[in-house]
C-alpha positions in Angstrom: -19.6 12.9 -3.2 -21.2 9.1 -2.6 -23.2 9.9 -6.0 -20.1 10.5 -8.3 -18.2 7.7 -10.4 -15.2 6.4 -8.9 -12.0 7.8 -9.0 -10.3 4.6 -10.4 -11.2 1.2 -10.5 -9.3 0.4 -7.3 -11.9 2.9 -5.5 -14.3 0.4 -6.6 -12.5 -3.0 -5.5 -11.5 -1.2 -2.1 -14.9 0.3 -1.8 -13.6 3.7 -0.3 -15.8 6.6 -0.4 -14.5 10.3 -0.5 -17.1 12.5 2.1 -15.7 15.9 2.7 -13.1 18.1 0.3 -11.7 21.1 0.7 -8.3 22.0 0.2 -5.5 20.4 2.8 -7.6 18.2 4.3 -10.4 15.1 2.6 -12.2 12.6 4.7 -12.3 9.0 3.4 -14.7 6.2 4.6 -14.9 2.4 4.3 -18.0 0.2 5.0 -16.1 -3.3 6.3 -17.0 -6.4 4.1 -14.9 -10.1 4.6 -13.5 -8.9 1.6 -11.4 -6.2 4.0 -10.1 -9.1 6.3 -6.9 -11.1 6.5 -7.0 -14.8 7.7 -7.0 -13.5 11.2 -10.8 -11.6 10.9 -8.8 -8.1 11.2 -8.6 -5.5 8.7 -6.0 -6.6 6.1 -2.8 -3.8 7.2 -2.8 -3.5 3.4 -6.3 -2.0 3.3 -5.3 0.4 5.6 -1.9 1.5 4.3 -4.0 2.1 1.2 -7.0 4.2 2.6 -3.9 6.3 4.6 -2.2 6.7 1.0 -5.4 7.8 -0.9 -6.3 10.2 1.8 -2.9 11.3 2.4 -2.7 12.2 -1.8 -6.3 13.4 -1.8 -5.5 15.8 1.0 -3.1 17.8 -1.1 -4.8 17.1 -4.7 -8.1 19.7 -4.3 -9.2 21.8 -6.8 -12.3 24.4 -6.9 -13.2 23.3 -10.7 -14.1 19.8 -10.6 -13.4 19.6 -14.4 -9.7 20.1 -13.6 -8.5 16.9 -12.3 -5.0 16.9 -10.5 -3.1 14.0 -9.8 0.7 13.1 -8.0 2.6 9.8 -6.9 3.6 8.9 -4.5 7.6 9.1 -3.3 7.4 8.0 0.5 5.1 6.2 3.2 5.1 5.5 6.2 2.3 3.4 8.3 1.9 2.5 11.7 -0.8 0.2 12.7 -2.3 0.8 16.4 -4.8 -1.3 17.3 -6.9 -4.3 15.2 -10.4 -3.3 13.7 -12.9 -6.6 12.7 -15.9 -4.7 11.3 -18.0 -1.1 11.3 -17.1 1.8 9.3 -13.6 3.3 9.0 -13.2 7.3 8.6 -9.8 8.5 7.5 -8.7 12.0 7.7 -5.9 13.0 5.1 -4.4 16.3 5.7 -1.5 18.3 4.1 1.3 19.6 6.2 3.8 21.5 4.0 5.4 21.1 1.0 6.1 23.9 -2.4 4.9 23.9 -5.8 5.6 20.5 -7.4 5.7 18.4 -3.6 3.7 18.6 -0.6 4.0 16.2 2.5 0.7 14.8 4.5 -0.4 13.1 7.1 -3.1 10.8 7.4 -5.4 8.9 10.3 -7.6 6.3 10.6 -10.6 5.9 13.4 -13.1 2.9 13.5 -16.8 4.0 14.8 -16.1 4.6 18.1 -13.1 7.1 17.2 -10.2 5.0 18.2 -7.4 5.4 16.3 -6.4 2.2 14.2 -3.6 3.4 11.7 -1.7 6.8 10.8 0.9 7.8 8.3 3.1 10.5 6.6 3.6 10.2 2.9 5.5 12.8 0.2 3.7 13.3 -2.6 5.2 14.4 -6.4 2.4 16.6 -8.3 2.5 14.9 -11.9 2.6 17.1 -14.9 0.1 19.5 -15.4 -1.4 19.4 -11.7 1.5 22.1 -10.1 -0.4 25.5 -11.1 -3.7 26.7 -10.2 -5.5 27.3 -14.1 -7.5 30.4 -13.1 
């Protein structure tokens, strides 16, 4: 998916790139810049509650026709940070984990190069209008 446009425009200040789809589960990946770093040289914690949130949403937001485009909010997150990351590539793993017709809840991880974790979450997610049924 490296070759498509970007999802939003924050995609493309973040950087984030979407790598695998299919439905419950997307993986997410970040090539570190300094832009990515607080004043300390680690990952900003905002970065990562933001690739968590994206994956997390992503996770439950798959559709077979890429023409139909589904989109939700989000109503909670949580976010734990584990351990400090300076540089590499980050992978994040969003996956759903229940949830009915209009909300679904997901969990979401996120490994530096060496598959430590760094960060996970749990988020509930609101499908917006339009998204809740499948149009086949």
């Amino acid at each position: 998916m490296t070759d498509e446009q970007p999802y939003s425009g924050y995609q493309a200040l973040i950087g984030w790139e979407v790598k695998e789809r299919q439905p419950g589960e997307v993986k997410i990946e970040l090539a570190l810049t300094h832009h990515h770093l607080n004043r300390s040289d680690y990952v900003h914690g905002g970065v990562l509650a933001s690739l968590l949130d994206t994956a997390m949403s992503f996770a439950g937001l798959y559709s077979p026709a890429p023409q139909w485009v589904r989109k939700a909010v989000t109503l909670s997150m949580t976010t734990t940070f584990v351990s400090p990351v300076q540089q590499g590539t980050l992978t994040v793993i969003g996956r759903v984990r229940g949830g009915g017709r209009k909300t679904f809840m997901s969990t979401g991880e996120v490994f530096d190069e060496q598959g430590k974790l760094i960060a996970f979450g749990e988020g509930s997610f609101r499908l917006r209008t339009g998204s809740e049924l499948d149009p086949a």
